[in-house]
C-alpha positions, -999 to +999 in steps of 0.1 A: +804+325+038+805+290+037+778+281+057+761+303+025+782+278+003+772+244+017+734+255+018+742+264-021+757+230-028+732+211-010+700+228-030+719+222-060+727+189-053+686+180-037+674+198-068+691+173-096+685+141-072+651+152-074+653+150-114+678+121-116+656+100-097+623+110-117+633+115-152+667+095-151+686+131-164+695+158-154+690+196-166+716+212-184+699+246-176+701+235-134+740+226-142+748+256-153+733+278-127+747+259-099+782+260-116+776+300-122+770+302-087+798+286-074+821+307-099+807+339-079+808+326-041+846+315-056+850+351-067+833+366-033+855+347-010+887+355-030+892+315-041+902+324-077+939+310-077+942+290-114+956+261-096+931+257-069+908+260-095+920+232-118+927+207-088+888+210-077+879+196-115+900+167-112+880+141-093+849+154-119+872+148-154+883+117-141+846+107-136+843+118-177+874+097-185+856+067-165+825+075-185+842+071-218+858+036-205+826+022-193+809+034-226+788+056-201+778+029-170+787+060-154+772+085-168+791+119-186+764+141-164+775+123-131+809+133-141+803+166-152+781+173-118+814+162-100+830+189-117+801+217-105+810+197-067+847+208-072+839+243-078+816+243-048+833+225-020+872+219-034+890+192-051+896+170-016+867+173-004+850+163-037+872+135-041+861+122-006+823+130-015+830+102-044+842+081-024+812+082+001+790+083-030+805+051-045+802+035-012+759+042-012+757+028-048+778+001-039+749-007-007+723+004-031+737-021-059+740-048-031+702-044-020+686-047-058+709-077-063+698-096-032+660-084-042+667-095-081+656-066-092+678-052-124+674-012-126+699+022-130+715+035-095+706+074-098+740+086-084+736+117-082+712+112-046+741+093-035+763+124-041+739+141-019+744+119+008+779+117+007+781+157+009+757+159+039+775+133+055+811+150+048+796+187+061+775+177+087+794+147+110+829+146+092 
């Protein structure tokens, strides 16, 4: 089952890279599949406890919170993608998916600067990269 799980999160995550990176948004219709999804691999493998549920939104509503503070540098999506993550892979390992993730846009970040190029760090790729790097070598 979670080999069916992390190929779910993965496609979801590839899919809205693929449309964060093009369009700069994301689709609310694609959100809400993938987080339908995860509801129902949550419900096949018996993961429904209320409390595990709640801790895997946490590292996702504090990106919201952070949203509202930056006046949306981040953006609510990012945060509310984090949130879909949660339901997927957990609360800890989402938390340490953000942390890999903030790490790429921080390298990201560092390259444009040092090329002088000003433009928006689609983070949602770098949330990609953060989960494959977490499931695959972690």
């Amino acid at each position: 089952m979670n080999q069916l799980k992390y190929c779910g999160v993965l496609m979801f995550l590839a899919i809205l890279s693929s449309e964060d990176i093009r369009e700069k948004r994301i689709s609310v219709k694609t959100i809400l599949i993938g987080a339908l999804t995860a509801i129902i691999c949550r419900l096949i493998s018996g993961q429904t406890s209320g409390i595990e549920i709640v801790c895997s939104l946490i590292p996702g509503i504090l990106l919201l919170l952070l949203s509202v503070i930056t006046k949306e540098s981040i953006g609510k999506g990012d945060g509310i993608v984090v949130m879909v993550l949660g339901l997927w892979i957990g609360g800890q390992m989402t938390f340490l998916v953000v942390c890999l993730a903030v790490w790429a846009a921080g390298i990201f970040a560092a390259v444009c600067l040092i090329r002088k190029r000003r433009e928006l760090i689609p983070f949602i790729p770098c949330l990609l990269m953060g989960t494959e790097v977490l499931l695959f070598y972690v």
